[in-house]
Every structure is written in structure tokens, then in C-alpha cells.
C-alpha positions as CSV (number, residue, x, y, z in Angstrom):
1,X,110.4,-25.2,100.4
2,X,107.3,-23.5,99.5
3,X,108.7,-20.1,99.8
4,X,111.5,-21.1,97.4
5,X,109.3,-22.8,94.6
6,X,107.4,-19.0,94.9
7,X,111.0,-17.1,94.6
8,X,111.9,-19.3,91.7
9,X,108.5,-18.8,90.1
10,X,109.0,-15.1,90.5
11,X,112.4,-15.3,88.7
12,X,111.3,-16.9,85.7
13,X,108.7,-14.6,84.9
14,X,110.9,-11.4,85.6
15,X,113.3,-12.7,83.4
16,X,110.3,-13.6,80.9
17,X,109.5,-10.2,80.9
18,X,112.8,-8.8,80.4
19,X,113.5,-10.7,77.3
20,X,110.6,-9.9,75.6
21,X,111.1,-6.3,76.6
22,X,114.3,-6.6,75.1
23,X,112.8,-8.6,71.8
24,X,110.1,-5.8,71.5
25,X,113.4,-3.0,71.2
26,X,115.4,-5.0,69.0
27,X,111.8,-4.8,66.7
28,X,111.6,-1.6,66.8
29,X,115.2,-0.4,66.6
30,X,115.1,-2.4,63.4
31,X,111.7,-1.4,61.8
32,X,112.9,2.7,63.1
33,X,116.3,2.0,60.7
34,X,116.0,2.5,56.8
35,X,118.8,1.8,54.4
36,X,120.0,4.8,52.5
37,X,121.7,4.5,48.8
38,X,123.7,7.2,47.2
39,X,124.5,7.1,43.5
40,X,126.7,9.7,41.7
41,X,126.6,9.0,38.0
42,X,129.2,10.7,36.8
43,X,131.4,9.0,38.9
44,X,129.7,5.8,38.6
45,X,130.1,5.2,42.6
46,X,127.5,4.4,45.4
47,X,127.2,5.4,49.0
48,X,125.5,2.7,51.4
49,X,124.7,4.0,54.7
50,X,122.0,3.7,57.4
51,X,119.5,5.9,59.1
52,X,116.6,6.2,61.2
53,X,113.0,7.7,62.1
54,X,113.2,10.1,64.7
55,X,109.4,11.8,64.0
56,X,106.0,10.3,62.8
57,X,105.9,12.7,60.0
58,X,108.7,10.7,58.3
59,X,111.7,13.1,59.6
60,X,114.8,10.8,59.3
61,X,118.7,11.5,60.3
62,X,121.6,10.2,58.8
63,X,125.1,11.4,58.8
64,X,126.1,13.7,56.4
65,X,129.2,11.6,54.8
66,X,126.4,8.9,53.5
67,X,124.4,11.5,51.0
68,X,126.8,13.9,49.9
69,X,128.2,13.6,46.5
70,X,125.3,11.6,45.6
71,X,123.1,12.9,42.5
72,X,120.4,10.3,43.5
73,X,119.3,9.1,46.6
74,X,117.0,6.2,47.6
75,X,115.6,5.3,50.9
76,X,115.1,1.6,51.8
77,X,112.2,1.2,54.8
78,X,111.3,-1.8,56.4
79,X,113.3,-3.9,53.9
80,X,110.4,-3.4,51.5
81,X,109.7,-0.1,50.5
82,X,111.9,2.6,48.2
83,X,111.3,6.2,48.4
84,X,113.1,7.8,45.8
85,X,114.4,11.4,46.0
86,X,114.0,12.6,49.6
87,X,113.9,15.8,50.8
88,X,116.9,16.8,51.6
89,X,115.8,18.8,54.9
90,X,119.1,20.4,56.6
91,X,122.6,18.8,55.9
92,X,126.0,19.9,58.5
93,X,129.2,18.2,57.1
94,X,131.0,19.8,60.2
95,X,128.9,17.7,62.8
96,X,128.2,14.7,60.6
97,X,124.6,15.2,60.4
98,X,122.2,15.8,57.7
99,X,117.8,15.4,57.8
100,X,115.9,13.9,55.2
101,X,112.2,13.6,55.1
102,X,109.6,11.1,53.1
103,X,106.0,10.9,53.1
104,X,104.6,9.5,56.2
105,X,105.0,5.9,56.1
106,X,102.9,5.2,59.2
107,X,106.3,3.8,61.1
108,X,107.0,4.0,65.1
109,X,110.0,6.8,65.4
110,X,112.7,6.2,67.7
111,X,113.3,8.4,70.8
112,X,116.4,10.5,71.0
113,X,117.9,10.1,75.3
114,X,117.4,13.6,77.0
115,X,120.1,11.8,79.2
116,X,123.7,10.7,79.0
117,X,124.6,7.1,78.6
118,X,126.4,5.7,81.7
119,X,129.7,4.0,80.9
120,X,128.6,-0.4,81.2
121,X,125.7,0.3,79.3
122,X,124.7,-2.4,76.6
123,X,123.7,-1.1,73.6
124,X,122.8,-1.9,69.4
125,X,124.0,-0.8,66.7
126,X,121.6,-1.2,64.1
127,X,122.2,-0.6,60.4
128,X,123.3,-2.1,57.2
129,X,126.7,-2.9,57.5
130,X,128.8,-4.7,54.9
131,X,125.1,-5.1,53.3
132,X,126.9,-5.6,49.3
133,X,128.9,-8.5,50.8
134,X,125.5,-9.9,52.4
135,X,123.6,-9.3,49.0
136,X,126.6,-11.2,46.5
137,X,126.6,-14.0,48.8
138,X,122.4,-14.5,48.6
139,X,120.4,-12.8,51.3
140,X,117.8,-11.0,51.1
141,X,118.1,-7.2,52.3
142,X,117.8,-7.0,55.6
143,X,119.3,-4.9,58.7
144,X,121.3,-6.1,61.2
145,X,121.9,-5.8,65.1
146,X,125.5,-5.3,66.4
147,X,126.0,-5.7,70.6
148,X,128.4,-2.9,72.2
149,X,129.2,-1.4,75.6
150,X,129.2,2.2,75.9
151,X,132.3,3.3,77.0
152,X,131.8,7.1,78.6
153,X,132.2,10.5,76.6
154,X,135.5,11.2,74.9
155,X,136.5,14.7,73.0
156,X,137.4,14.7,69.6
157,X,136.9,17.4,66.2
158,X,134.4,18.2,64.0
159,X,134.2,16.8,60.6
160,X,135.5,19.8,58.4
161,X,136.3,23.1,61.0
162,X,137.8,20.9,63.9
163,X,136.1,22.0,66.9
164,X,136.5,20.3,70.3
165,X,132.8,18.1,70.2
166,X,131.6,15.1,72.2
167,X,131.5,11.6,71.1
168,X,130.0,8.7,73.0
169,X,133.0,5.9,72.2
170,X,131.9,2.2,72.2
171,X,133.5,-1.7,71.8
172,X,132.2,-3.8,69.4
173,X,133.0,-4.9,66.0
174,X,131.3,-2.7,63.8
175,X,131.2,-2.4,60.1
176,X,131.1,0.0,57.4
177,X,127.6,0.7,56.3
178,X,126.5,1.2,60.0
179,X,127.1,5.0,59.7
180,X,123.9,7.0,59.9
181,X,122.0,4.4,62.4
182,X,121.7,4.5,65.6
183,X,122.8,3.3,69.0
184,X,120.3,1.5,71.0
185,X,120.3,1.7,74.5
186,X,118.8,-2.4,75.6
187,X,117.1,-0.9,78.9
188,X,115.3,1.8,77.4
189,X,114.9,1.1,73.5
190,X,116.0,5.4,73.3
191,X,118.7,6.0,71.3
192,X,122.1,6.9,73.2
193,X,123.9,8.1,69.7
194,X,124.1,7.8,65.8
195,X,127.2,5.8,65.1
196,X,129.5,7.5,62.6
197,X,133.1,5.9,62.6
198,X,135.0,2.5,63.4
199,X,138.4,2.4,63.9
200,X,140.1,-0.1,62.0
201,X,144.4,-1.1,61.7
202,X,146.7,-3.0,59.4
203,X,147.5,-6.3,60.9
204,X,150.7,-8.0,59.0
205,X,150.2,-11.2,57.7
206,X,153.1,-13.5,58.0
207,X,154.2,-16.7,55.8
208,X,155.4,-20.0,58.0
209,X,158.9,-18.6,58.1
210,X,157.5,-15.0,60.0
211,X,158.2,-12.9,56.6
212,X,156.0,-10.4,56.3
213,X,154.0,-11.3,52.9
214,X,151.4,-7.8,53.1
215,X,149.1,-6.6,55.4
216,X,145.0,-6.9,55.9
217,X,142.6,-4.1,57.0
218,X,141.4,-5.5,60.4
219,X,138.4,-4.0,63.1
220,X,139.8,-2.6,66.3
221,X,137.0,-2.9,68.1
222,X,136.6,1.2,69.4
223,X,134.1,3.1,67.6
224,X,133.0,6.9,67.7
225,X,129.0,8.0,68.0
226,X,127.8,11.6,67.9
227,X,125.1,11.5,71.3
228,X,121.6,12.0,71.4
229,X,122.2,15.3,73.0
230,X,124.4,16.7,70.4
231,X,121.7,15.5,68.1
232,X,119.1,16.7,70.0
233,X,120.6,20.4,70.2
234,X,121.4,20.3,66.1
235,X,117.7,19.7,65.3
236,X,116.3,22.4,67.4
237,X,118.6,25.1,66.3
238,X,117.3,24.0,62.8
239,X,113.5,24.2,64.2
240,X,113.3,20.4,64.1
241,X,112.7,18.9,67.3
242,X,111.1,15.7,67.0
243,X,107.3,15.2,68.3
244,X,106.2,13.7,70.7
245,X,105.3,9.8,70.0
246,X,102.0,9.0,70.9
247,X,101.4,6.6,73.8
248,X,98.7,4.6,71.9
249,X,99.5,3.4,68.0
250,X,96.1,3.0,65.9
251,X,95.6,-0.8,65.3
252,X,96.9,-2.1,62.4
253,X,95.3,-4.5,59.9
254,X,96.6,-8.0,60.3
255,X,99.4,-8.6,57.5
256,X,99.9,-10.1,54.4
257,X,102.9,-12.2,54.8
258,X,103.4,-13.1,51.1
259,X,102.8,-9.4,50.1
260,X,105.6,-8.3,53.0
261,X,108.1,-11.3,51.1
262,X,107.3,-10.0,47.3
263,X,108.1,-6.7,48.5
264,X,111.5,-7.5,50.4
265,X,112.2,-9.2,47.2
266,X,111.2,-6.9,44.9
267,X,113.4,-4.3,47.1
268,X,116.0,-6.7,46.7
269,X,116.1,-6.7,43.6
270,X,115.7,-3.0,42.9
271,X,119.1,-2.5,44.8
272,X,120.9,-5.1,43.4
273,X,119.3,-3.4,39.8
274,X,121.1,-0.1,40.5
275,X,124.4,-0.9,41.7
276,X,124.7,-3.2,38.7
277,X,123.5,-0.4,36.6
278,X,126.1,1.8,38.4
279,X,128.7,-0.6,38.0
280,X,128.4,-0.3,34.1
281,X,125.9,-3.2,33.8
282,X,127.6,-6.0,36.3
283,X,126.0,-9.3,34.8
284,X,126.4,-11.1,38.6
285,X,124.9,-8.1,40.4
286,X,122.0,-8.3,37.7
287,X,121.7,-11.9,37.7
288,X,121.1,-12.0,41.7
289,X,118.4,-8.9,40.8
290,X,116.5,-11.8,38.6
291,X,116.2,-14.3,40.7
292,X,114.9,-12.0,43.9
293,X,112.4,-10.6,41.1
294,X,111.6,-13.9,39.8
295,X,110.5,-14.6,43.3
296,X,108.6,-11.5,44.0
297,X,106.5,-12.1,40.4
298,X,106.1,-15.4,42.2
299,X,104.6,-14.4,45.1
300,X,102.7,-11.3,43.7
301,X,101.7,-11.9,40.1
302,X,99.7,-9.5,39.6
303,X,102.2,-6.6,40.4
304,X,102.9,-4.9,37.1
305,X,106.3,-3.4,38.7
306,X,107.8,-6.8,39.9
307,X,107.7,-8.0,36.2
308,X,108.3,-5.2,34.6
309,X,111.9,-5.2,36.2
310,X,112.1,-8.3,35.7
311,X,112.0,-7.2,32.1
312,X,114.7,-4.8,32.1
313,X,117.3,-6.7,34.3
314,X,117.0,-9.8,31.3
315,X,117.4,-6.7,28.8
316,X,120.1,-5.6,30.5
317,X,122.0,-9.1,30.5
318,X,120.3,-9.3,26.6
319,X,118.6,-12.2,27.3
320,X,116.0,-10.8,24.9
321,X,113.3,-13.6,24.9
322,X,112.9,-13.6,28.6
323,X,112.7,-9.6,28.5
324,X,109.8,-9.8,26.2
325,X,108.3,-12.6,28.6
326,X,108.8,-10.4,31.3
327,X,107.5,-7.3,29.6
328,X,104.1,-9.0,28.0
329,X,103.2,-10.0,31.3
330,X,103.5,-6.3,32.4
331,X,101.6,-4.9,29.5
332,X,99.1,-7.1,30.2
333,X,98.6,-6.0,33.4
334,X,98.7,-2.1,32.8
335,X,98.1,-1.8,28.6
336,X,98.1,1.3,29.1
337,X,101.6,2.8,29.7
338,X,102.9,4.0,27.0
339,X,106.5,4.2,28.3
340,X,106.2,0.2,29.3
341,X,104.5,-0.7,26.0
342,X,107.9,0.9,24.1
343,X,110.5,-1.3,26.4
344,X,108.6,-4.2,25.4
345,X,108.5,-3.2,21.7
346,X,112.5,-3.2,21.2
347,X,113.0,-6.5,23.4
348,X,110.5,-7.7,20.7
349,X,112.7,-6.1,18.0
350,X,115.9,-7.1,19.3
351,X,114.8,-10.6,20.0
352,X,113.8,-10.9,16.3
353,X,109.9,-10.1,16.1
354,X,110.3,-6.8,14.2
355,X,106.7,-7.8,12.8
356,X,105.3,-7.5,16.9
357,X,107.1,-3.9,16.8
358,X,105.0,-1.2,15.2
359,X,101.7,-2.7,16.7
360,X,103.0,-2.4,20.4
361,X,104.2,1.4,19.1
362,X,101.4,2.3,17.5
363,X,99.3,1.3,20.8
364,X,101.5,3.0,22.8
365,X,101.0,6.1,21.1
366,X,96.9,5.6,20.9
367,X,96.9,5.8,24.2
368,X,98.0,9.4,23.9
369,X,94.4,11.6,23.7
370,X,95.7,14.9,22.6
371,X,98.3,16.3,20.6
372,X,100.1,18.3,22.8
373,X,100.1,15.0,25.2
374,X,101.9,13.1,21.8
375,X,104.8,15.7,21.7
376,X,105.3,14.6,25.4
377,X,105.6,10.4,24.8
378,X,109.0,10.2,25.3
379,X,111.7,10.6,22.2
380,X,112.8,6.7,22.6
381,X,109.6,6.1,21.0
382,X,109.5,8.4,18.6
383,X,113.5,7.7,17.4
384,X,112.4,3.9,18.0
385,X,109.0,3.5,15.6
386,X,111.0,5.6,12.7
387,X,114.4,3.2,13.0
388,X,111.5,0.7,12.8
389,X,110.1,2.2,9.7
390,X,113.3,2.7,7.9
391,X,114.4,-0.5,9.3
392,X,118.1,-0.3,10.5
393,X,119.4,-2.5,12.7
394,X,118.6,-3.2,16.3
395,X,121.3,-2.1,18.1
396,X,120.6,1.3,17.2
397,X,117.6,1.6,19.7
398,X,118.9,3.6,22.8
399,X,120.0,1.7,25.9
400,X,117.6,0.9,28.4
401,X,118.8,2.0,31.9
402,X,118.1,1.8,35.4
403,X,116.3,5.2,35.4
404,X,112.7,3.0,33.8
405,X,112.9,0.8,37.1
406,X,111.3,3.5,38.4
């Protein structure tokens, strides 16, 4: 009896120990994973993909399909911080795989598996799958775990030339919007592959009478990866090879819970902002943009950024009085930004305090030392303090645009 109680004593606290092995990869597989948004103006579409750390430095892969055709890009990290314009570091549309790299954001880089992933291994897909559903109905941005089983190496063809490469194929129902992350082996927290296409079928629906009535776009189940190794090989014919991750991470400061919640607000909201803006102005999109800013300027009043936001979504629904709320709140805090100080100036004149106008202009521009700095306030003010003079009507002022959310 007593050498039982000490088996079963044993038992718990291996399996104690495995599961918080296993929390501690699902942490970092997440916090390794960014979001990645493409926007092409001119064809007023978005790409929403996923990625992930594989260096310290801020070296990040993705797959090639998410970024191209995409004017702008933006990089979502931790769920709370946007990086804007990455460096687009090497890009191969035949293998799938392109490198972008922002500054170094301090984060714990995934490690790429120097060995093939047996067939029965369990494994994540982490990413941000179906993340504009997940946004309309609510949530906060957020990435998302998906279990699979790796089901060996199959052969299939490249991208664009067709050439006979490997892919690691896996079951599990994954989504679009988990291209670019990666595959997480749950025994080793490496990753076994960067997941890059679901299969999906048409499955006909049928009325009671078993007429076909259409069909709907279902998940098979079988998905294609491009493996560590193929991914190891591409960055080190590119002089990329990842470095070595230290063994020791400096000790972090303790922190700040309701600073981490404005910011996944804020971010939030900033995504919400530009697919609205993309979408010529949608008035939900924007509308769910308010209320996560609304709850960021909650939590962190005295970020200048949240509010001023805050300003341009209500300017972009019109909802003049709130913008200029929004936008005196914001000038408050930082008086002296010109560009800021001229938003708030046509929400005042649109929402009918022409006589507030010409003073916020006329500060904006005295906060301008020389004159070769005055020819370089942008022409919205200039255009916008002589329609004041002459006094036309309001809705000649240019329209305000996602590009000041930046």
C-alpha cells in the first residue's frame, strides 16, 4: 500500500509537470506569432495573414502569398503593438516564403526543428485565422491555437515554377488567416513547419425532399506545411540563419496589466480603423473601432494616440461633436502638433464653431519656428485656414483618412 500511494504521488507530479510544460509552449508559440495586414489601395483589398519570430533581432517569416500585392503592410505583435512598414528582407513566391524584419521588440524567437517531424506527432497551429469574423462579432484581437497531428512528408509543387518540394501534411480544421504561422511541435515547443494551405470542398446542401438547393464551402480537414528544414535551408542560402537564442532571458519588469489591455484595445481598434477605411469608410467596422478606443482612452487617459483616434473614427462616421471631444482631449495632451491641432480645427468647423477655427490654425502654425519649417506644415492646413478666411462651406475641407492614425 505504501509503495502505491508513492507511484501515485509520482504520477501526479509527472503529469503536473507535463502540463505546464505544455502551458509554457502554448505561451510562447503565441507571444512568437504576430498578425500581419496587407492593404492595397488601389484595389481597396486587405491581406490578413500570420507570422512568426524566428531571431531576437526581430527577423520574422511569413509566406509570401500574405504581403505581396500589398502597398502597406502592418505588423501586429503581442496583440498590442503595430509596426508599420517592415522591411521587406527577402521574398520567394516560388517556395511560399518571404522575411520581414522590425526593430527589436525584446520578444523570445521560436526555434526552427533541425529534425523531421515523426508521423503521430501533436502539434499547433498558431495564427489568426478567420480573425475579421472574430473582430465583427466583438473580441478583442487575439491569436489562436489550433490542435493537429502530423501526418508524415508528402511531395507536391512550388508555388509559381512547379518543382517537386516537400510538405509536412497535417489533420485539423484549419482556417484561412493561419498562413504565415507556424506549426508547433507540443513535445519540444520547435517549430515542425509554417502552415501555408487548407484544403477545403463543396458540400451540397439539400432541401427536406433531397434537391440539391446550392452548395457551401466546407474544411476537409488535410492541410499542407512547408518544414522547418526547407525553411531552414531558404534562410541560409539568403545569409539569414537565425541566432542562437540565449539560454537565460534578462528579467523583465513586472507588468502593467491595464497598460497591456489599453494597448490590445488600442490595436484593436487601429485594425478595425483600417479595414474600415479600406472598405470605403464601413460605419460597423468603424463603430466597433470606437468602442475598443473608447476603452483604451479609459484605461490610459493620458495617451494622446488612443484619443486622437478616437477622434478620427467619430470624424469618419461625422459624428462631429464627439470628434472635437476626442481631438481637445488630444491637443491638450500634446499642444504642440501641428498636424493634430488642424484635424481638430475642421471637426470644430464642420461641427459649427467656425469662430474656434482660425485660433487652433493660427497655433498650429506658431508652433512652426522657421520659415522653411512653415512651407513644410502640411497643405491641409494651408488650403484649410484660407477656405476659413474666405469662408466657403465645410465640406470643402479635404477628407480625413486612415493615413493620420499614424
Amino acid at each position: 500500500m505504501y509503495h502505491l500511494l508513492i507511484a501515485a504521488i509520482l504520477l501526479l507530479t509527472v503529469t503536473a509537470a507535463d502540463a505546464g510544460q505544455r502551458q509554457d509552449i502554448f505561451r510562447h508559440a503565441k507571444a512568437a506569432t504576430v498578425l500581419i495586414v496587407g492593404v492595397n489601395d488601389a484595389q481597396h483589398s486587405l491581406s490578413l495573414g500570420s507570422g512568426f519570430f524566428v531571431d531576437p533581432s526581430g527577423l520574422l517569416i511569413t509566406n509570401a502569398h500574405v504581403i505581396e500585392k500589398s502597398a502597406r503592410l502592418y505588423v501586429y505583435v503581442l496583440d498590442r503593438e503595430i509596426y508599420a512598414d517592415p522591411d521587406v528582407v527577402a521574398v520567394d513566391p516560388d517556395l511560399d516564403l518571404a522575411v520581414l524584419r522590425i526593430p527589436d521588440t525584446g520578444g523570445d524567437p521560436l526555434t526552427l526543428a533541425a529534425d523531421p517531424t515523426p508521423e503521430g506527432t501533436e502539434v499547433i497551429a498558431v495564427g489568426y485565422p478567420r480573425i475579421t469574423d472574430i473582430l465583427q462579432l466583438g473580441f478583442a484581437l487575439h491569436a489562436s491555437t489550433i490542435p493537429a497531428m502530423a501526418s508524415g512528408l508528402v511531395q507536391g509543387q512550388s508555388r509559381t515554377n512547379g518543382r517537386v518540394v516537400d510538405f509536412l501534411q497535417t489533420a485539423g480544421l484549419l482556417n484561412f488567416g493561419s498562413s504565415g504561422g507556424p506549426l508547433v511541435r507540443t513535445d519540444s515547443g520547435e517549430v515542425a513547419a509554417m502552415v501555408v494551405t487548407t484544403v477545403p470542398y463543396l458540400e451540397r446542401a439539400k432541401d427536406a425532399q433531397g434537391v440539391a438547393i446550392g452548395s457551401v464551402m466546407m474544411k476537409s480537414g488535410i492541410s499542407y506545411s512547408i518544414p522547418a528544414a526547407v525553411i531552414r535551408q531558404w534562410l541560409a542560402a539568403h545569409h539569414l540563419s537565425p541566432s542562437p537564442v540565449p539560454l537565460v532571458q534578462a528579467q523583465q519588469p513586472p507588468p502593467n496589466m491595464a497598460e497591456l489591455e489599453a494597448n490590445r484595445s488600442f490595436a484593436t481598434g487601429y485594425l478595425l480603423q483600417t479595414i474600415a477605411m479600406v472598405l470605403h469608410g464601413d460605419a460597423d467596422l468603424l463603430k466597433l473601432a470606437i468602442r475598443h478606443y473608447s476603452v483604451a482612452a479609459e484605461l490610459r487617459p493620458d495617451a494622446p494616440w488612443i484619443v486622437r483616434n478616437l477622434g478620427l473614427a467619430h470624424a469618419s462616421l461625422e459624428q462631429w461633436d464627439k470628434a472635437v471631444q476626442a481631438y481637445s482631449k488630444a491637443v491638450a495632451l500634446v499642444p504642440d502638433d501641428q498636424e493634430l491641432r488642424t484635424d481638430a480645427a475642421v471637426a470644430q468647423q464642420r461641427a459649427g464653431r467656425a469662430e474656434d477655427g482660425p485660433a487652433l490654425f493660427r497655433a498650429a502654425l506658431n508652433t512652426v519656428d522657421s520659415g522653411v519649417e512653415k512651407e513644410r506644415v502640411p497643405s491641409k492646413m494651408q488650403g484649410a485656414i484660407t477656405r476659413l478666411k474666405s469662408s466657403l462651406p465645410a465640406d470643402v475641407v479635404g477628407k480625413l483618412n486612415a493615413e493620420s492614425a499614424k
